[in-house]
One Martini backbone bead per residue (centre of mass of N, CA, C, O) as a GRO file, in nm:
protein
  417
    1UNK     BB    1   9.463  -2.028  -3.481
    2UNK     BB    2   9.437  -2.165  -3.156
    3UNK     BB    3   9.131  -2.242  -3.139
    4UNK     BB    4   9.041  -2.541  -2.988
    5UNK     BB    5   9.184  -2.798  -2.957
    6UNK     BB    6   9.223  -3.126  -2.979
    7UNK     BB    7   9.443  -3.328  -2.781
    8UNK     BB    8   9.616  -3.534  -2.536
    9UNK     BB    9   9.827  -3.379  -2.380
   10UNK     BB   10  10.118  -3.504  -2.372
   11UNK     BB   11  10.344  -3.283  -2.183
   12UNK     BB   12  10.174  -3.140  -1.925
   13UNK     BB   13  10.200  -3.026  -1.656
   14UNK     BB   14  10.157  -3.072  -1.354
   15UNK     BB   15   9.962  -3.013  -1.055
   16UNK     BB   16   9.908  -2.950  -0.719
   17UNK     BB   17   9.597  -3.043  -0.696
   18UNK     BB   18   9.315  -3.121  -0.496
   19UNK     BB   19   8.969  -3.259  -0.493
   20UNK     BB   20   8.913  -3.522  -0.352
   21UNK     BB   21   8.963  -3.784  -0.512
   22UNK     BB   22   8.881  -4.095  -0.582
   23UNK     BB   23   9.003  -4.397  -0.592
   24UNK     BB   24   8.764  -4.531  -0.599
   25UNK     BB   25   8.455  -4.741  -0.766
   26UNK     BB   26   8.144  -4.703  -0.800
   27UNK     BB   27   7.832  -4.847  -0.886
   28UNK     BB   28   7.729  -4.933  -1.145
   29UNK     BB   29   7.581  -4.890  -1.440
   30UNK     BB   30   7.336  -4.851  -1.604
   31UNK     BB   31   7.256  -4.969  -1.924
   32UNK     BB   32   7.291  -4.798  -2.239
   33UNK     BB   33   7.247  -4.801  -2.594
   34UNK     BB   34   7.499  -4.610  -2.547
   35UNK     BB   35   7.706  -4.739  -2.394
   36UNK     BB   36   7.670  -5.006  -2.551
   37UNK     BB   37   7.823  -4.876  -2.838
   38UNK     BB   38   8.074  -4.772  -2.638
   39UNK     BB   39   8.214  -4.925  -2.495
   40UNK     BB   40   8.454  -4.985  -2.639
   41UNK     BB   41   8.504  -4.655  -2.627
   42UNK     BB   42   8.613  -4.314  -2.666
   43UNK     BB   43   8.466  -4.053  -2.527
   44UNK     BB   44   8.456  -3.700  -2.635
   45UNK     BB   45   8.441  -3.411  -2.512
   46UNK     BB   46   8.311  -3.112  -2.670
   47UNK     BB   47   8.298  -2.782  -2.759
   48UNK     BB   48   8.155  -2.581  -3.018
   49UNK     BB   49   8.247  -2.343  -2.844
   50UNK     BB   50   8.589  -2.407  -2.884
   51UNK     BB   51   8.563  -2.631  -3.125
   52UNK     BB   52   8.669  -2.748  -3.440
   53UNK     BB   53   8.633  -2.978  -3.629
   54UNK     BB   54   8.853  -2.871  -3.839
   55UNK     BB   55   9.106  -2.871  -3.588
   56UNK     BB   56   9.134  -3.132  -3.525
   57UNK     BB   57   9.373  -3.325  -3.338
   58UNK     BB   58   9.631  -3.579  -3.329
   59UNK     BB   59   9.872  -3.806  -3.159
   60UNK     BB   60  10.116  -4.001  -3.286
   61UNK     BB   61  10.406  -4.182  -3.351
   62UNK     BB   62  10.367  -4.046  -3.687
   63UNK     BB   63  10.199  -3.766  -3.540
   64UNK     BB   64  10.029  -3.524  -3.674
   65UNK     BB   65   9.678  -3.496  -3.704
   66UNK     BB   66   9.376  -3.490  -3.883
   67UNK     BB   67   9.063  -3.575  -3.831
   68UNK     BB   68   8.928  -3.438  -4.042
   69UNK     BB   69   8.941  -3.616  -4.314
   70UNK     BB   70   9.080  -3.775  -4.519
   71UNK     BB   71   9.334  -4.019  -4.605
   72UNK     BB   72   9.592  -4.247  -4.647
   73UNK     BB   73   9.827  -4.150  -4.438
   74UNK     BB   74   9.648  -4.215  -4.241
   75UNK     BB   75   9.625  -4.436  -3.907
   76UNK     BB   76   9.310  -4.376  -3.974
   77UNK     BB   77   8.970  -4.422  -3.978
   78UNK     BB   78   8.663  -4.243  -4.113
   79UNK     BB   79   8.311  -4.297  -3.998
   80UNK     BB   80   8.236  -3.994  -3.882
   81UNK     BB   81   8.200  -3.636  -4.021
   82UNK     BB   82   8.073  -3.383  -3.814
   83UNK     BB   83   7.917  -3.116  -3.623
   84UNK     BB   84   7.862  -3.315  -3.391
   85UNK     BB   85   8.059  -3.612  -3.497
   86UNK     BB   86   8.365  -3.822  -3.428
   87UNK     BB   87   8.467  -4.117  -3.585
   88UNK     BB   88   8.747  -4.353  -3.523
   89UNK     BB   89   9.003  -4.601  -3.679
   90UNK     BB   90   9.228  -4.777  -3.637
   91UNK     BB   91   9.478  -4.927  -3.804
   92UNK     BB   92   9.571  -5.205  -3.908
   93UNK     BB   93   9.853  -5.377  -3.739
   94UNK     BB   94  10.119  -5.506  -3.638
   95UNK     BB   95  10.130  -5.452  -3.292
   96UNK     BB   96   9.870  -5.282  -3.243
   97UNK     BB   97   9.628  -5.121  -3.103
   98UNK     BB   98   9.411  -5.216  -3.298
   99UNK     BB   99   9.423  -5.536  -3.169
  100UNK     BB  100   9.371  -5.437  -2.885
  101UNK     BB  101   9.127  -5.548  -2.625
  102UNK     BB  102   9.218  -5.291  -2.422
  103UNK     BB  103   9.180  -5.076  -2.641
  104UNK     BB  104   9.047  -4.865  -2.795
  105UNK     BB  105   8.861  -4.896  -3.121
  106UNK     BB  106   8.744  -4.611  -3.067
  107UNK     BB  107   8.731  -4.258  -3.142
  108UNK     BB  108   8.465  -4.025  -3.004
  109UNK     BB  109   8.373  -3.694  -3.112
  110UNK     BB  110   8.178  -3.498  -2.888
  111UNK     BB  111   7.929  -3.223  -2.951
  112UNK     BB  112   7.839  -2.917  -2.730
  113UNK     BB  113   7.686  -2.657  -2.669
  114UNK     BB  114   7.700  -2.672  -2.370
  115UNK     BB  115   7.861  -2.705  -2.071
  116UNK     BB  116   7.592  -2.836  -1.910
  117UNK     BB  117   7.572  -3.094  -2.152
  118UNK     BB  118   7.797  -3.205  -2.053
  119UNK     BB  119   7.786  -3.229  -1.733
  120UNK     BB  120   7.554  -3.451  -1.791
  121UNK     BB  121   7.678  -3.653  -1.978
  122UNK     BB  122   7.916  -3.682  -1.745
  123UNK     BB  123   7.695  -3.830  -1.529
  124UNK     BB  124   7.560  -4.042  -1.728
  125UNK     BB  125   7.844  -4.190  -1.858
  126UNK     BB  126   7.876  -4.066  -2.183
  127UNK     BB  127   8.189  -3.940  -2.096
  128UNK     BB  128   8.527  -4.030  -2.080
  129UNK     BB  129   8.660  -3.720  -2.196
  130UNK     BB  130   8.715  -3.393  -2.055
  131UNK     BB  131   8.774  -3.018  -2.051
  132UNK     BB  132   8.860  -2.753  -1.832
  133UNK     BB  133   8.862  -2.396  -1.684
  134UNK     BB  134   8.698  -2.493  -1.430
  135UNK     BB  135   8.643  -2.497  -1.072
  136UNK     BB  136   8.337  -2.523  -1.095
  137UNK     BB  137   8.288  -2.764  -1.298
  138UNK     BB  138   8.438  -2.978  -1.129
  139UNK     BB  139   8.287  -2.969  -0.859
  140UNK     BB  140   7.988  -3.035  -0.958
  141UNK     BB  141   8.130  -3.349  -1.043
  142UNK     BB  142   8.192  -3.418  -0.767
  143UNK     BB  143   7.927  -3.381  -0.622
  144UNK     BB  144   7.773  -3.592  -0.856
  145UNK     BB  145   8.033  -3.778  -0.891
  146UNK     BB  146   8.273  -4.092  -0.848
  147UNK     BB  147   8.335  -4.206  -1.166
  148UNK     BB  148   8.576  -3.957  -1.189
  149UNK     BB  149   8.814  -3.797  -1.249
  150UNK     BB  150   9.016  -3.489  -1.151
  151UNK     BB  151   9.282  -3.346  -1.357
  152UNK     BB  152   9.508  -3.117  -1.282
  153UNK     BB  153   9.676  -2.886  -1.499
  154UNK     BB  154   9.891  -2.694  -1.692
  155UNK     BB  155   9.885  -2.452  -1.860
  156UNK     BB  156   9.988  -2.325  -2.115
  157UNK     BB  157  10.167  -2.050  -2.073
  158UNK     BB  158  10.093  -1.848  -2.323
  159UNK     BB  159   9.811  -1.880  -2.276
  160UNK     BB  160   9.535  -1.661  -2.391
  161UNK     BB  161   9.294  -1.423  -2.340
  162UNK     BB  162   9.116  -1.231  -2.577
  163UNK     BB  163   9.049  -0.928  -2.758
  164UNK     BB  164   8.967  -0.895  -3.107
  165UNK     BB  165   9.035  -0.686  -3.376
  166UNK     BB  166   8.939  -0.505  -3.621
  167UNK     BB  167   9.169  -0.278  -3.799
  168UNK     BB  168   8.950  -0.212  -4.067
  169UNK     BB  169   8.750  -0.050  -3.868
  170UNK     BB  170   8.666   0.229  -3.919
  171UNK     BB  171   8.736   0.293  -3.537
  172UNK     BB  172   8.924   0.039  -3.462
  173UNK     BB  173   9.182   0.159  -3.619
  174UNK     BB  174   9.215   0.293  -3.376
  175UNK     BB  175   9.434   0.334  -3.124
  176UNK     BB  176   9.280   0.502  -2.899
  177UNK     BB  177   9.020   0.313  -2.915
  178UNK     BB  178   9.192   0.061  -2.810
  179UNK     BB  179   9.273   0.200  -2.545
  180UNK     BB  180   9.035   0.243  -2.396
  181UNK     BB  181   8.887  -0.019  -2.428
  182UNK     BB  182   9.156  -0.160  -2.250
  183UNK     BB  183   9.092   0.064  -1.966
  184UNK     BB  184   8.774  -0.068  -1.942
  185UNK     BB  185   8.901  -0.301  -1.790
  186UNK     BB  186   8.850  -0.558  -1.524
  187UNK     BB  187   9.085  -0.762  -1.466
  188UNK     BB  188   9.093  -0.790  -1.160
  189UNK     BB  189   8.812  -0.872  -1.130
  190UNK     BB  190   8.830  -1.101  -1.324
  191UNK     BB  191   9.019  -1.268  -1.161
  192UNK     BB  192   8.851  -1.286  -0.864
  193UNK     BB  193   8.592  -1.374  -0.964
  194UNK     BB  194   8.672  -1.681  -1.200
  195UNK     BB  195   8.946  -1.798  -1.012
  196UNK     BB  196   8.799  -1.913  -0.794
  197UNK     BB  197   8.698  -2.141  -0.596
  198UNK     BB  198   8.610  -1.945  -0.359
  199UNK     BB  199   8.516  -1.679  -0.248
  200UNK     BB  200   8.808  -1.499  -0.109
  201UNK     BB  201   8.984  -1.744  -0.175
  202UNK     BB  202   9.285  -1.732  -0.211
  203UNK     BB  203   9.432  -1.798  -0.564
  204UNK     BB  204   9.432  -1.700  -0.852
  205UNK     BB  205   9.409  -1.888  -1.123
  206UNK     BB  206   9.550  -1.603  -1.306
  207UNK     BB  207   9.702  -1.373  -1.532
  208UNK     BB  208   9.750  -1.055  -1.620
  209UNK     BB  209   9.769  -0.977  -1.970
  210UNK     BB  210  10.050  -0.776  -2.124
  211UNK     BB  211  10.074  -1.042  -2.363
  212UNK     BB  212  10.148  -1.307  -2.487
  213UNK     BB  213  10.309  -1.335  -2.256
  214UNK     BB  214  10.433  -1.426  -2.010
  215UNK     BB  215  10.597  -1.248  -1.690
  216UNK     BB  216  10.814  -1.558  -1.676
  217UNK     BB  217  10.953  -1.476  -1.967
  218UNK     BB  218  11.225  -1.419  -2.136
  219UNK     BB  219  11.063  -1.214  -2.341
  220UNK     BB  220  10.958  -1.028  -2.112
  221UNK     BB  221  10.889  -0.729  -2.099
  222UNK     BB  222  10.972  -0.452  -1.957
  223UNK     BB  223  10.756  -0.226  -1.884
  224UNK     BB  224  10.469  -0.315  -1.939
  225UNK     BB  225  10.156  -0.215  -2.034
  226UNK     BB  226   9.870  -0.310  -1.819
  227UNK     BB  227   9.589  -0.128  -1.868
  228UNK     BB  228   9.476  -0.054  -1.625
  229UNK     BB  229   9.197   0.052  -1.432
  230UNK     BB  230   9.085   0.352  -1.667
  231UNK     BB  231   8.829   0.584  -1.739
  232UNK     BB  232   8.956   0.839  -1.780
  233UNK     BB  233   9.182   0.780  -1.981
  234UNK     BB  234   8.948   0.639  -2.180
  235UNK     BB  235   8.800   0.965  -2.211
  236UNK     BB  236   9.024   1.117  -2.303
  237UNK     BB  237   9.113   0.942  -2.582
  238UNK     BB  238   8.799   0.954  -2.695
  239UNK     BB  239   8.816   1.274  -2.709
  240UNK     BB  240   9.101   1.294  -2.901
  241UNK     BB  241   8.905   1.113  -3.163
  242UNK     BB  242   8.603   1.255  -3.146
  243UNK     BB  243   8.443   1.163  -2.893
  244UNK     BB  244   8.108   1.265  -2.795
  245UNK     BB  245   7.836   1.392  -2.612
  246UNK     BB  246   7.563   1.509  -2.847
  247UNK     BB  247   7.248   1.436  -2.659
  248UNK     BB  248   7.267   1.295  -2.341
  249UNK     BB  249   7.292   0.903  -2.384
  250UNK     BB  250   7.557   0.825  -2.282
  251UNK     BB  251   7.686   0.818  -2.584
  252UNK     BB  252   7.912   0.804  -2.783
  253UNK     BB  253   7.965   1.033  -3.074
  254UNK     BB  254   8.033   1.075  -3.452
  255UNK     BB  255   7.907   1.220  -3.685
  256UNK     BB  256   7.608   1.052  -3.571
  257UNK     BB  257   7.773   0.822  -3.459
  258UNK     BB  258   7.795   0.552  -3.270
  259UNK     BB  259   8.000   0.361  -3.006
  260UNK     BB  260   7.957   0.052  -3.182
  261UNK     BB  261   7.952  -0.287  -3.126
  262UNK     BB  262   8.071  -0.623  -3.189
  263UNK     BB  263   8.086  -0.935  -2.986
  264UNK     BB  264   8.232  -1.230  -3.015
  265UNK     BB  265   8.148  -1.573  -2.865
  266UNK     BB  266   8.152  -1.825  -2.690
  267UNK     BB  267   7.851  -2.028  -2.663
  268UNK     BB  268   7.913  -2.249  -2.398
  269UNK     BB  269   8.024  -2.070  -2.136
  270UNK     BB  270   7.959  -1.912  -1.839
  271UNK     BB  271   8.255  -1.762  -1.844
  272UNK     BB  272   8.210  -1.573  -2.108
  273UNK     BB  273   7.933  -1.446  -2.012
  274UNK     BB  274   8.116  -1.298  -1.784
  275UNK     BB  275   8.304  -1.164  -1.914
  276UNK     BB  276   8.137  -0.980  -2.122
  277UNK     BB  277   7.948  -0.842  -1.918
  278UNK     BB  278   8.172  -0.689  -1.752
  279UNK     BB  279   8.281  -0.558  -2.032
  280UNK     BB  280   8.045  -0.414  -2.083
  281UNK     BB  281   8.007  -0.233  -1.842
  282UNK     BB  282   8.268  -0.104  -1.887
  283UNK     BB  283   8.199   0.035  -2.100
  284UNK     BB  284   7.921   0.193  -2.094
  285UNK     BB  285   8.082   0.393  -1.881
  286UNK     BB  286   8.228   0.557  -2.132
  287UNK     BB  287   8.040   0.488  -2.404
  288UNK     BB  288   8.036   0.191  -2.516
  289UNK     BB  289   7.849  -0.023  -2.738
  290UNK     BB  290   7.802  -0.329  -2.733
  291UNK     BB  291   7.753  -0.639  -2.906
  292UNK     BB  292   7.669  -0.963  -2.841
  293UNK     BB  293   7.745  -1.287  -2.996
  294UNK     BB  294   7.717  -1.589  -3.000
  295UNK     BB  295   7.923  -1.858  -3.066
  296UNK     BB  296   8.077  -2.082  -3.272
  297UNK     BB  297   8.372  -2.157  -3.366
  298UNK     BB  298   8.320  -2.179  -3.674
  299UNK     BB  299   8.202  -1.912  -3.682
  300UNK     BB  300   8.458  -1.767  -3.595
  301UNK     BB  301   8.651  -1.876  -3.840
  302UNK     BB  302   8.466  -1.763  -4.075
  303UNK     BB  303   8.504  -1.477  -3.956
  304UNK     BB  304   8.827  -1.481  -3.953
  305UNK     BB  305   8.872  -1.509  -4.275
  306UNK     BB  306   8.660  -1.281  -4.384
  307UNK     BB  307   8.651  -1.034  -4.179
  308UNK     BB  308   8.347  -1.045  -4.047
  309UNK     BB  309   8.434  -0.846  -3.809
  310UNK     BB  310   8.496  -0.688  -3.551
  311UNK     BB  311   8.486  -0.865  -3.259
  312UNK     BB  312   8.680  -1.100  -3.038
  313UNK     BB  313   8.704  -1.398  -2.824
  314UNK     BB  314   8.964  -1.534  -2.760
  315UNK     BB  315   9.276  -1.815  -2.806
  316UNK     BB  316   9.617  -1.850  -2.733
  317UNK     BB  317   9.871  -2.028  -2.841
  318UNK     BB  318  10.219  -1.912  -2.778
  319UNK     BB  319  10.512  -1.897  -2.887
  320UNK     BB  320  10.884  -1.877  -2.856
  321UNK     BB  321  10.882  -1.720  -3.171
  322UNK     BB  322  10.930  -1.584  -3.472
  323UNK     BB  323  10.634  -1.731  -3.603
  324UNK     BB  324  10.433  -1.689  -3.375
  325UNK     BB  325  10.399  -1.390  -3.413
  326UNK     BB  326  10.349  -1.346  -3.677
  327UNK     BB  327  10.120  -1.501  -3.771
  328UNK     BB  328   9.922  -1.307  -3.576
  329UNK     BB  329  10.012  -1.003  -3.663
  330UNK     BB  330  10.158  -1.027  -3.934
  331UNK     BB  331   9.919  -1.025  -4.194
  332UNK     BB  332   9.659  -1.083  -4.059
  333UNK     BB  333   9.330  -1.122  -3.959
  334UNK     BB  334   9.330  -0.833  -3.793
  335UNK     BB  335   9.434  -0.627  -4.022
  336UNK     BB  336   9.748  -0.526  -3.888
  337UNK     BB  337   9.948  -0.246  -3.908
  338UNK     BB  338  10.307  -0.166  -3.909
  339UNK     BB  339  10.606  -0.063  -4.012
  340UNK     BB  340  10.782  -0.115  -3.703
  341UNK     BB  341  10.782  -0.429  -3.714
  342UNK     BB  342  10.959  -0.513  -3.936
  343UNK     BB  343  11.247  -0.525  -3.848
  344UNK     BB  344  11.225  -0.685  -3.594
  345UNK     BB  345  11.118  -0.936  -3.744
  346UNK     BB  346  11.393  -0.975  -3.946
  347UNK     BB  347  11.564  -0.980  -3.657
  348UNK     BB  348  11.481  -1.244  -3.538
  349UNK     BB  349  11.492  -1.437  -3.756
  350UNK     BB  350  11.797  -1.385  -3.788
  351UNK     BB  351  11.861  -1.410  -3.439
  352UNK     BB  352  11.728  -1.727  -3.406
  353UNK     BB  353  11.943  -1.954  -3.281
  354UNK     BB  354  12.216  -1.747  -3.275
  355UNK     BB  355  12.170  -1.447  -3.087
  356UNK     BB  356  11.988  -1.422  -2.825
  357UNK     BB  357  12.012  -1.129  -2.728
  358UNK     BB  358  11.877  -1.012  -2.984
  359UNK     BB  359  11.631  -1.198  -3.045
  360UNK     BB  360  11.517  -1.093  -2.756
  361UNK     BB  361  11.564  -0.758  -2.812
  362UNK     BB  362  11.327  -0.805  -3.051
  363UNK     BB  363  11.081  -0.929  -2.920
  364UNK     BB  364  11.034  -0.699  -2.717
  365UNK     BB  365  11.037  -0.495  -2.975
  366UNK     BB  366  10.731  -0.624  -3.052
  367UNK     BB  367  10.552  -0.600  -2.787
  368UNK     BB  368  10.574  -0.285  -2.771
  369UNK     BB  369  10.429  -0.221  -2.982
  370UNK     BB  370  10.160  -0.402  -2.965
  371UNK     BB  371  10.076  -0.243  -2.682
  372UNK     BB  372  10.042   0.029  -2.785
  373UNK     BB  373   9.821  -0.041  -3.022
  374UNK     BB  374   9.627  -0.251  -2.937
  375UNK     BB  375   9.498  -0.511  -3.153
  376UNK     BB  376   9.447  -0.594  -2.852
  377UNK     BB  377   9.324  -0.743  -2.550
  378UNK     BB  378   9.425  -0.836  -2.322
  379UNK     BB  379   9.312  -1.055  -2.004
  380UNK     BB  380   9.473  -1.342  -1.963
  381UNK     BB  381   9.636  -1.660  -1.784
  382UNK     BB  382   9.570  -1.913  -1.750
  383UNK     BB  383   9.686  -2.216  -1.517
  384UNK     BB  384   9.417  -2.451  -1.582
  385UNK     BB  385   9.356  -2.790  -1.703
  386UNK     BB  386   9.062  -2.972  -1.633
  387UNK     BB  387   9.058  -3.323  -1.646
  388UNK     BB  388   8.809  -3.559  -1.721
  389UNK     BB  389   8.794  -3.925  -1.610
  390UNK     BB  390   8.696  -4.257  -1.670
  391UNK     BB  391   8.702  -4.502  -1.403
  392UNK     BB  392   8.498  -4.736  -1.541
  393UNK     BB  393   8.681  -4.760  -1.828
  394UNK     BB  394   8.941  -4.690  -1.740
  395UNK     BB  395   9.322  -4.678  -1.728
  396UNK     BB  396   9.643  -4.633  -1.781
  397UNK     BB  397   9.655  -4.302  -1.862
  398UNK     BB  398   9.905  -4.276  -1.770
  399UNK     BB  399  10.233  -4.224  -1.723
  400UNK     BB  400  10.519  -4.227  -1.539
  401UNK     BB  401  10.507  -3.860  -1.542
  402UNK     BB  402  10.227  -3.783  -1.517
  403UNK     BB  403  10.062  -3.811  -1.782
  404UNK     BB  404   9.903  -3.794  -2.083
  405UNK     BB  405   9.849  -3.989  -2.276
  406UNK     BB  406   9.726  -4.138  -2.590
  407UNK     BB  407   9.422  -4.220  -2.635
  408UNK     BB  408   9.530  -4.493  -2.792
  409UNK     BB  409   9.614  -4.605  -2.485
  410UNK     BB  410   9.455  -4.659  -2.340
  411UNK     BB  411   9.279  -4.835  -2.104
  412UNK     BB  412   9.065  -5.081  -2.048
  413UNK     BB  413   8.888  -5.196  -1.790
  414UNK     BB  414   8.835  -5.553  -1.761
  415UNK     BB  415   8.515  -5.558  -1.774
  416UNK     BB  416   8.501  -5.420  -2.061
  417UNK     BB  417   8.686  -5.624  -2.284
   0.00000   0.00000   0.00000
């Protein structure tokens, strides 16, 4: 899964969108020790619960690499890796960018525990960049700073935020009962309440997710069910698999055991504090007791390989391609197993890139399957990628077509170098 990668992200489309940004560069900032040690290095902020540093990738002329582990054929030496820090320095070559005291020196990846810690962080000019999900953290640091950029770009279109259930879950692996928990969830509500700029203001930047695809997306299914909220419906549900309130406490039960599990999610950021909430509170409207669980990424990622997870919130960016659905769905780790898969998977692999209109009709009746199912929640697509860039240490870090260079290009301003 595709959970949290951090890449240089050149060739991500830009967005028009405006922040207000100041073209020029406000006041020198006092030196500090750690400002002093990374003069010339690029300090790379990343959130602790969102970025497994055993995932870290970087994407060089010769490819893209593992950032963190040894290895002779990377470009590059690891010279500290672990869950707090990793730094990374170019191996000298005739004519590259190791040689360059234009180019940062040293590459240095900083994990930080909270969202709050890091808008902290770049606000002291320890953090050279950065990326969120919100335009309430951009906004933040622009009333906070004028010495970075904020740079909004298009979120890759395919990337989803998603509830992952255990389908080997005594209770989770009923389909019944992921619809009802799929129904019981307020997504036009969380969509208009966590990606407005302003509350009430313009257009939620986030699209409602009913599949892995965009609704945009050459292979979106039409008429696939939206899962829109129904607590009614997801009370029939629930009753025809044999829960009900059999002592009056609110709490659905059967055979003496509650309707409870555990729901794991990223421990970083404000957004998913606020989507769990409500995610909360509308199960337990329909007498569903979920027990939330704040992790770190490694957290996640260890209990997804074991299996010990009941439920997860999870993200991942789906390529639009049959190894792409096949790698997450079928014999994943979420446990997920339905026969009527097959063909249809044999069937895609069988012709992409030779018979579109077929390859085509194969993926899409691989997510109504998968839809009716519901081995996940969809819910939602966001829109943009919000990048902050140090403008005091930084420029010339953009290419001509407006995108983001790769970190090992960036140049250093002149007083820096």
């Amino acid at each position: 899964m595709n959970y949290g990668r951090a890449n240089g992200w050149g060739g991500v489309a830009s967005l028009l969108l405006v922040f207000g940004v100041t073209a020029g560069r406000s006041q020198e900032v006092r030196p500090t020790p750690f400002r002093q040690m990374h003069a010339q290095n690029l300090v790379i902020g990343l959130l602790a619960g969102r970025t497994d540093y055993r995932d870290v990738t970087i994407t060089t002329g010769e490819g893209t690499f593992p950032v963190y582990g040894q290895g002779d054929a990377k470009p590059f030496e690891m010279l500290e890796g672990n869950a707090g820090q990793m730094i990374i320095a170019f191996k000298a070559a005739p004519s590259s960018a190791a040689n360059d005291n234009s180019r940062p020196q040293k590459l240095v990846y900083k994990f930080f525990r909270t969202e709050q810690s890091l808008l902290s962080a770049i606000i002291l000019d320890e953090v050279d960049y950065a990326r969120f999900e919100s335009e309430a953290s951009a906004l933040e640091l622009q009333s906070a700073t004028r010495n970075y950029r904020i740079y909004p770009q298009r979120a890759p279109v395919n990337f989803v935020e998603m509830i992952c259930y255990n389908n080997k879950h005594p209770f989770l692996r009923e389909r019944a009962v992921r619809q009802a928990l799929s129904y019981a969830i307020r997504r036009e509500e969380m969509r208009r309440k966590f990606f407005l700029s302003r509350p009430g203001v313009g257009e939620p930047k986030a699209d409602i997710a009913a599949g892995p695809f965009n609704k945009d997306s050459r292979l979106f299914p039409p008429n696939m069910n939206k899962y829109d909220y129904h607590p009614k419906r997801a009370l029939e549900l629930l009753k025809s698999a044999g829960w009900q309130d059999t002592n009056g406490d609110h709490i659905l039960d059967r055979n003496g055991e509650p309707l409870r599990f555990r729901l794991g999610y990223d421990m970083s950021t404000q957004l998913r504090d606020d989507l769990i909430r409500l995610i909360k509170i509308g199960w337990l409207e329909i007498g569903v007791v979920v027990n939330p669980e704040p992790l770190s990424a490694v957290e996640i990622n260890d209990r997804l390989a074991s299996g010990n997870y009941e439920a997860l919130l999870l993200n991942h960016n789906f390529e639009e391609t049959h190894a792409g659905l096949e790698s997450f769905f079928y014999n994943s780790r979420l446990n997920y197993e339905n026969p009527s898969l097959k063909q249809p998977f044999f069937y895609a692999g069988k012709f992409e890139g030779t018979n579109e209109q077929a390859f085509r009709a194969n993926m899409q009746r691989l997510q109504i399957i998968i839809n009716q199912d519901q081995p996940v929640s969809f819910l939602y697509h966001p829109w943009l990628i919000i990048h902050v860039i140090n403008l005091m240490k930084f420029d010339k870090f953009l290419d001509q077509k407006g995108q983001l260079k790769f970190f090992q290009d960036w140049e250093l301003v002149r007083g820096v170098r």
